[in-house]
C-alpha beads as a LAMMPS data file, in Angstrom:
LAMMPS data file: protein, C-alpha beads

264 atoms
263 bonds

1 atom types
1 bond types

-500.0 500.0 xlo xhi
-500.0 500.0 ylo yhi
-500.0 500.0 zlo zhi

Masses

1 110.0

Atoms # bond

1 1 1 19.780 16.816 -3.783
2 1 1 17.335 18.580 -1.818
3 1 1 17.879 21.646 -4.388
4 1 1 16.023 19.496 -6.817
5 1 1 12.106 20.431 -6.187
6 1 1 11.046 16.644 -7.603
7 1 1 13.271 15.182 -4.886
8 1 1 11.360 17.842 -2.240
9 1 1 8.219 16.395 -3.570
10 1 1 9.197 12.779 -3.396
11 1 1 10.379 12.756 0.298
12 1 1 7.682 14.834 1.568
13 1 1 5.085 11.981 -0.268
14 1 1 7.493 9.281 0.965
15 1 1 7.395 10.375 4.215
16 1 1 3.382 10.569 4.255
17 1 1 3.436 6.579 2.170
18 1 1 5.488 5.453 4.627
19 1 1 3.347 6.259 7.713
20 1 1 0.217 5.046 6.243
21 1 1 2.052 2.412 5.108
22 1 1 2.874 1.614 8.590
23 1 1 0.149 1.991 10.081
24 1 1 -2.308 0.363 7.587
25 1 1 0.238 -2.616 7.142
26 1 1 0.080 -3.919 10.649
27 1 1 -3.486 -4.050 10.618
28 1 1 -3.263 -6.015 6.858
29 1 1 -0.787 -8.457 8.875
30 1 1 -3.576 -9.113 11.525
31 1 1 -6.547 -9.893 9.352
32 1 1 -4.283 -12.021 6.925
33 1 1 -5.429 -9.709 3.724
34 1 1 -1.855 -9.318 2.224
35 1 1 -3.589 -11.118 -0.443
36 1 1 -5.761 -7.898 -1.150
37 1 1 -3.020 -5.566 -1.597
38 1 1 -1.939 -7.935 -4.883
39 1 1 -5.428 -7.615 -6.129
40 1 1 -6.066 -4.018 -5.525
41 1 1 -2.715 -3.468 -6.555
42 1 1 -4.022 -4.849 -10.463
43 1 1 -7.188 -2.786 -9.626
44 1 1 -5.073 -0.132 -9.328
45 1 1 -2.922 -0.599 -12.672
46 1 1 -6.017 -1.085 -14.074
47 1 1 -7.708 2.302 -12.624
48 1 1 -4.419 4.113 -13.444
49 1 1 -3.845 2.764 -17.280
50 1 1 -7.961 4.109 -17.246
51 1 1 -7.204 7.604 -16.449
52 1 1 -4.276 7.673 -18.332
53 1 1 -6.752 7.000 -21.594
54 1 1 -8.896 9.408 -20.408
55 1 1 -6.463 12.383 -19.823
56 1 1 -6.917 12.234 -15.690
57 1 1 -4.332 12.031 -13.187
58 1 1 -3.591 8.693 -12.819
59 1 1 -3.623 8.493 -8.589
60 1 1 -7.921 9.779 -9.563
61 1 1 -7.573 6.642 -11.829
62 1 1 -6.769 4.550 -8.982
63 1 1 -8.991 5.682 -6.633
64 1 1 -12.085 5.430 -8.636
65 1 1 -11.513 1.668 -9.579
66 1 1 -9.940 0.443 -5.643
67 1 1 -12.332 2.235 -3.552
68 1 1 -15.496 0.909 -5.660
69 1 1 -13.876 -2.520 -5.793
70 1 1 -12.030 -2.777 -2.459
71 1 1 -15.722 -4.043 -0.811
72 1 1 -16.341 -6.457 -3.120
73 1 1 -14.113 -7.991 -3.603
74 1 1 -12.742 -7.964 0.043
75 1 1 -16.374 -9.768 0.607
76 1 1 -16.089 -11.728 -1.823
77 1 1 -12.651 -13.698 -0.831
78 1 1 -13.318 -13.972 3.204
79 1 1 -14.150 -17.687 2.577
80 1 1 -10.514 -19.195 2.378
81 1 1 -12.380 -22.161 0.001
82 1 1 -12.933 -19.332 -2.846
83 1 1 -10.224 -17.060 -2.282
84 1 1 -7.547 -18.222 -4.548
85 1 1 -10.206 -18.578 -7.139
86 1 1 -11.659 -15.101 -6.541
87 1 1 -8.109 -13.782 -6.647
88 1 1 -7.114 -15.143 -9.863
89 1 1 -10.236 -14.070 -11.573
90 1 1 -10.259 -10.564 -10.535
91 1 1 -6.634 -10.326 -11.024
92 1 1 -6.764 -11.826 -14.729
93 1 1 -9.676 -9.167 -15.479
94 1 1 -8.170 -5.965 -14.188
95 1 1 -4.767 -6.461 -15.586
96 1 1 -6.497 -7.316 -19.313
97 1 1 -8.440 -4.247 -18.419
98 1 1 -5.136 -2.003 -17.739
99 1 1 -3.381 -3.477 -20.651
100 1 1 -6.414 -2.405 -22.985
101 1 1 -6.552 1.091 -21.808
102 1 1 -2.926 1.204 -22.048
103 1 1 -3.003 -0.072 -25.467
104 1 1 -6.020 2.790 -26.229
105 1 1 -3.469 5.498 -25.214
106 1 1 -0.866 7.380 -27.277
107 1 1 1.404 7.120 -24.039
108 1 1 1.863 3.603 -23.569
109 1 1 5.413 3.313 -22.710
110 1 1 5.909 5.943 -20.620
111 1 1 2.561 5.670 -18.751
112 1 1 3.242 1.862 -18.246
113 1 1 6.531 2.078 -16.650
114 1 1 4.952 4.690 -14.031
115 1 1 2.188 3.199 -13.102
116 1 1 3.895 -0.203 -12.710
117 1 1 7.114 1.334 -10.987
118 1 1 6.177 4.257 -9.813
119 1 1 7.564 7.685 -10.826
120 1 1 9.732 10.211 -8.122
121 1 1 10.528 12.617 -10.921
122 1 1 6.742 12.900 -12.159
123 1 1 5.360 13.362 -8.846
124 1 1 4.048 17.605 -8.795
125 1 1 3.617 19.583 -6.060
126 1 1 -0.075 19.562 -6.380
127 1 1 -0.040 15.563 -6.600
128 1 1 2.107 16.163 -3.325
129 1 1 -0.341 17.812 -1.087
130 1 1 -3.108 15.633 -2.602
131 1 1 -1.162 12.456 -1.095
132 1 1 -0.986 14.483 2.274
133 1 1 -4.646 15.210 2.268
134 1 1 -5.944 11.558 1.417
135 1 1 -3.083 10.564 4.310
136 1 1 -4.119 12.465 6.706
137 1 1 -7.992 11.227 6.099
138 1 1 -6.600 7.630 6.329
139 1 1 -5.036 8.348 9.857
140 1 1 -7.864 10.152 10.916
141 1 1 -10.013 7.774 10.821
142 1 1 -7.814 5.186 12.072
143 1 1 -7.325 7.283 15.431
144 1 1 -11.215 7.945 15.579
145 1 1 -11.692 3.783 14.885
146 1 1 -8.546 2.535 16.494
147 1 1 -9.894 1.009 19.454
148 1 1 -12.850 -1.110 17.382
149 1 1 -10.497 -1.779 14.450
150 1 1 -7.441 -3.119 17.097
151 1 1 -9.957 -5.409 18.381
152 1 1 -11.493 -7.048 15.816
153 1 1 -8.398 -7.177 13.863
154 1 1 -6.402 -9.203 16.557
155 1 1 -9.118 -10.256 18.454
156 1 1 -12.306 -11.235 16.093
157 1 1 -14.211 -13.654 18.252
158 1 1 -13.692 -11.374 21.322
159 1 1 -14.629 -8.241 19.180
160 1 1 -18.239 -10.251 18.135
161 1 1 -18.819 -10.921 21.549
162 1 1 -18.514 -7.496 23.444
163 1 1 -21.001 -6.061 20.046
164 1 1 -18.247 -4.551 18.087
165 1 1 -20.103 -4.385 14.233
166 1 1 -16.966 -6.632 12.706
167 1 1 -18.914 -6.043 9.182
168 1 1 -18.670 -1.876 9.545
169 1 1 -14.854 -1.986 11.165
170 1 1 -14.310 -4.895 7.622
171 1 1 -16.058 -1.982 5.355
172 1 1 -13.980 0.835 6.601
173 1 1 -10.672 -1.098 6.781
174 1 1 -11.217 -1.983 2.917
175 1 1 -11.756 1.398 1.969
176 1 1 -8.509 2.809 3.829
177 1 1 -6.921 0.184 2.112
178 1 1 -8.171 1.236 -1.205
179 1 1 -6.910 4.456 -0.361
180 1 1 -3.453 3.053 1.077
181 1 1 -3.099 1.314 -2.072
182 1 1 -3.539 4.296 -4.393
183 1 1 -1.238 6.402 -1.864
184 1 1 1.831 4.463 -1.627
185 1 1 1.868 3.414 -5.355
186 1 1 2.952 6.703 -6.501
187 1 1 6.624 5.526 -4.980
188 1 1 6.890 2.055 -5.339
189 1 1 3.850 1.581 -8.598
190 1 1 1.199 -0.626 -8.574
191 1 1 3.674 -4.189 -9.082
192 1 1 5.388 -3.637 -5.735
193 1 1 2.348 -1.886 -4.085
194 1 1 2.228 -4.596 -1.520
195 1 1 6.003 -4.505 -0.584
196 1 1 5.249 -1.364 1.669
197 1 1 2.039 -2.618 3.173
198 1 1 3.494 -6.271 4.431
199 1 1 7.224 -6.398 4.956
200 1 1 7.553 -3.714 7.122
201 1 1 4.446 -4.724 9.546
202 1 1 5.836 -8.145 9.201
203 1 1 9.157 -7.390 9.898
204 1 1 7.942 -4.998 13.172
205 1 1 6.257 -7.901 14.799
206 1 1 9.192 -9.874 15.577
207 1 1 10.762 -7.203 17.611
208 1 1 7.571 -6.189 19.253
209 1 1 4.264 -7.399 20.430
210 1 1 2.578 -3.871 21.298
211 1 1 -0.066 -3.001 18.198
212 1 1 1.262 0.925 19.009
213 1 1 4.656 -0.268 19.027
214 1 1 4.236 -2.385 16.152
215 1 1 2.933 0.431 14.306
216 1 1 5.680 2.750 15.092
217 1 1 8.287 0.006 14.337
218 1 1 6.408 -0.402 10.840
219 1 1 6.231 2.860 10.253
220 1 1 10.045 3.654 10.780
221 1 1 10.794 0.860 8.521
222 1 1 8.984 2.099 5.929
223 1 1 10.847 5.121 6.042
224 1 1 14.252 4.062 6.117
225 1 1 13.825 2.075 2.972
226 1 1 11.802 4.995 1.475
227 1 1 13.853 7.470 2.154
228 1 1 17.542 5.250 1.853
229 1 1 15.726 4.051 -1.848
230 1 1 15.049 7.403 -2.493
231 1 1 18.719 8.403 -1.909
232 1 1 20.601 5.153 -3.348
233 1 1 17.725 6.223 -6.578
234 1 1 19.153 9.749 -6.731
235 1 1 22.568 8.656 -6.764
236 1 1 22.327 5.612 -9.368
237 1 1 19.675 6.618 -11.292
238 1 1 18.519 3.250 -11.126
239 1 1 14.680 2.873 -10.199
240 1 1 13.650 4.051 -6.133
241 1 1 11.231 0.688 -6.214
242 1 1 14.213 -1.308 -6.706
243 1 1 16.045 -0.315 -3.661
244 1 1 12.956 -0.068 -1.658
245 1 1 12.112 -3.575 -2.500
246 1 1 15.781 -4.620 -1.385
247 1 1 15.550 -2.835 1.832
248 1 1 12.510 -3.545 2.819
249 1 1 13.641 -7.449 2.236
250 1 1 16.809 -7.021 4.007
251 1 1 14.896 -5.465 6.969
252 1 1 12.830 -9.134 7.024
253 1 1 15.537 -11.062 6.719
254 1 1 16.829 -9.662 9.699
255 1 1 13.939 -10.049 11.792
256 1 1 13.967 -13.265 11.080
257 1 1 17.399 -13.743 12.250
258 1 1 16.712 -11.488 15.432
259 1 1 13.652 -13.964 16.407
260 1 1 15.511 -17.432 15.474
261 1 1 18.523 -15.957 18.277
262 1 1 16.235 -14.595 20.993
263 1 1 14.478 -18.318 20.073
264 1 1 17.638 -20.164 20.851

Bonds

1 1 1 2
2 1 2 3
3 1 3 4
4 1 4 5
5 1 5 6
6 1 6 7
7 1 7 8
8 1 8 9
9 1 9 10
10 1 10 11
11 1 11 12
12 1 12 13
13 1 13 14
14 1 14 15
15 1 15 16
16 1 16 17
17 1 17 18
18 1 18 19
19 1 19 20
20 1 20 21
21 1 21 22
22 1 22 23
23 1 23 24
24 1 24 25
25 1 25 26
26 1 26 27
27 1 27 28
28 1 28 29
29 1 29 30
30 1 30 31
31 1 31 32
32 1 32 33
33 1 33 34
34 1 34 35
35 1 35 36
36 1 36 37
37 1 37 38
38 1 38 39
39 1 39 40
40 1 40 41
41 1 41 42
42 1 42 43
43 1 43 44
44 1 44 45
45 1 45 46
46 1 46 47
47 1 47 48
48 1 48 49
49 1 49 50
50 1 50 51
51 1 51 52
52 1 52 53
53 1 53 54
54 1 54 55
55 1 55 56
56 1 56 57
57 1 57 58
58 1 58 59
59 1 59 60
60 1 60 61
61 1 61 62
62 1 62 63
63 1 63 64
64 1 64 65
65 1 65 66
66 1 66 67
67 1 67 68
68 1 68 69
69 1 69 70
70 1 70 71
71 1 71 72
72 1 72 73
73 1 73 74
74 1 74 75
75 1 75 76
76 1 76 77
77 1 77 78
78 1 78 79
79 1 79 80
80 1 80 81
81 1 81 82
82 1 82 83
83 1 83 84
84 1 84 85
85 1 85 86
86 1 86 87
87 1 87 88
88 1 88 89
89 1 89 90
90 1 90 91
91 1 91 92
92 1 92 93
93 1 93 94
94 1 94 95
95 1 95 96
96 1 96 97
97 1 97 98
98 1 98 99
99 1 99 100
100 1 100 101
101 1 101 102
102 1 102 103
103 1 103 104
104 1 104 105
105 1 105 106
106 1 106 107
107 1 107 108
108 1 108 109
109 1 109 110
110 1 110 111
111 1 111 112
112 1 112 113
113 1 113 114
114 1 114 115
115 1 115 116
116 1 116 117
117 1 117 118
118 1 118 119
119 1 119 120
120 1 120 121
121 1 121 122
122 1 122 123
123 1 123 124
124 1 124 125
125 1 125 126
126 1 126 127
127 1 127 128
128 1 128 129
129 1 129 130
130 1 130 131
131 1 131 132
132 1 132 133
133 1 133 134
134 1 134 135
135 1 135 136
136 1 136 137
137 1 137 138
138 1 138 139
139 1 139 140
140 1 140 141
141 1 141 142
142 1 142 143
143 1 143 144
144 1 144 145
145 1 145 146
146 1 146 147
147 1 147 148
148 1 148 149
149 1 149 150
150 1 150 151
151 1 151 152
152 1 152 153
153 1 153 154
154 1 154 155
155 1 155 156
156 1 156 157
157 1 157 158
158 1 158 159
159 1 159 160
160 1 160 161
161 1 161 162
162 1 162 163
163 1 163 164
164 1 164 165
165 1 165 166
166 1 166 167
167 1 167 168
168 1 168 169
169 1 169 170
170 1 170 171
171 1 171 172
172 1 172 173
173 1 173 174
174 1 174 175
175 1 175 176
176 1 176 177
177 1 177 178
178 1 178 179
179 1 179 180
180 1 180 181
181 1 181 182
182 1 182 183
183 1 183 184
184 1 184 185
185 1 185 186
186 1 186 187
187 1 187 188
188 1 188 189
189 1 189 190
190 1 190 191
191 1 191 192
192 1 192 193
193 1 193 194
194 1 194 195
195 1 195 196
196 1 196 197
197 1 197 198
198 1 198 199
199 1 199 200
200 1 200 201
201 1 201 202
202 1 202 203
203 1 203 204
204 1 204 205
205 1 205 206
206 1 206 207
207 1 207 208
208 1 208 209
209 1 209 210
210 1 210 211
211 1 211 212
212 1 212 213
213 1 213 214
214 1 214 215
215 1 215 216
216 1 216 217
217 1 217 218
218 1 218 219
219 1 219 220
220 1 220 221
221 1 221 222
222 1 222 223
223 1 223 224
224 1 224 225
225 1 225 226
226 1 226 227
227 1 227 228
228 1 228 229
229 1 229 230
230 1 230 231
231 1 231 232
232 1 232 233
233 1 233 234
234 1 234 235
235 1 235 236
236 1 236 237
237 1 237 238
238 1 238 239
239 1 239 240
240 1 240 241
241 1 241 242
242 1 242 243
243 1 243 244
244 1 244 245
245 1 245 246
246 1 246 247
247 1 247 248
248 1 248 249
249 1 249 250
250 1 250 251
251 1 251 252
252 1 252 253
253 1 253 254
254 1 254 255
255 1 255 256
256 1 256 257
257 1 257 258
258 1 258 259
259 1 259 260
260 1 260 261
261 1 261 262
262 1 262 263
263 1 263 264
């Protein structure tokens, strides 16, 4: 397998989705913003079908359109009264958007399938080390702001009242989102973005209660089903986001059965 230099490339990015994954994840669990990954996840599709029209890679694609719109629209949907509407309106606009630019292409039904599902065997070397780079900026700056982000993301009113800037720490946590977002949908595609960034921070907090050990807990789970998918997808030939999805799901599942024992 390892013979293969696409399946080189994929588990070296894998490896680097699934610790930003991780790590980003648990923090997305604590601020209750799983409902941005779905949006930026359409952003995304949208930003991707955009470069594909215009001849770019399509992680640039993504980028562009989720790190512009990450702030806004993060803003924009704080107030639980507007957020469902806020949601379905940006979501309704993006995907029209990626289905035009799809439909402006010559490579729609490749392209599509990629972006939506992700795409081991497309993924190039150069691609590769360009997922490391924006990875390692992620965690950089998540060392450098852990402290302030730990506390206002499990602790808001506390974080407000020892003069932690909760608007700055909301900024930055949005933009390594954005950038979260566009990393980890090179494996899994834009549709299933969010499967990576919830289930295994969810699943981590019912064996742990440490944020550090939440986040390595997170992070290992969202390597075992990125590597295992990209192993049972090597094998089958049937798509990696499928068995990631699976995994990931079985991995809750049994969290949930863990907590309802140690419960009883």
């Amino acid at each position: 397998m390892f013979e293969l230099s696409f399946m080189r490339n994929a588990f070296m990015a894998g490896t680097f989705i699934a610790i930003v994954s991780g790590t980003i994840g648990v923090f997305v669990m604590a601020r209750s913003m799983s409902f941005l990954t779905h949006t930026l996840s359409e952003i995304g599709f949208a930003g991707a079908s955009f470069a594909v029209f215009a001849g770019w890679p399509a992680l640039n694609g993504m980028l562009l359109f989720t790190m512009l719109s990450s702030v806004l629209v993060g803003q924009m949907s704080i107030k639980e009264s507007r957020r469902e509407a806020v949601i379905s309106a940006v979501s309704a606009l993006f995907i029209g958007l990626g289905i035009l630019f799809l439909s402006l292409s010559s490579q729609t039904a490749s392209s599509a399938t990629s972006i939506l599902f992700g795409s081991v065997v497309g993924i190039s070397r150069q691609e590769v080390w360009q997922l490391v780079g924006l990875s390692l900026l992620v965690m950089v700056v998540v060392m450098i702001g852990y402290r302030q982000l730990k506390f206002d993301s499990f602790d808001a009113v506390g974080a407000r009242v020892n003069g932690i800037n909760s608007t700055l720490i909301s900024v930055v946590f949005l933009l390594l989102l954005a950038l979260s977002v566009s990393v980890a949908a090179q494996i899994v595609g834009s549709l299933l973005i969010f499967i990576l960034l919830t289930l295994p921070a969810a699943s981590a907090k019912y064996f742990t209660h440490g944020v550090a050990k939440m986040i390595v807990l997170a992070i290992l789970f969202a390597m075992l089903g990125t590597w295992l998918g990209l192993y049972l997808g090597y094998l089958t030939n049937w798509p990696v986001s499928f068995f990631i999805a699976v995994i990931e799901v079985v991995i809750y599942v049994t969290a949930l059965i863990f907590q309802h024992l140690v419960n009883d």
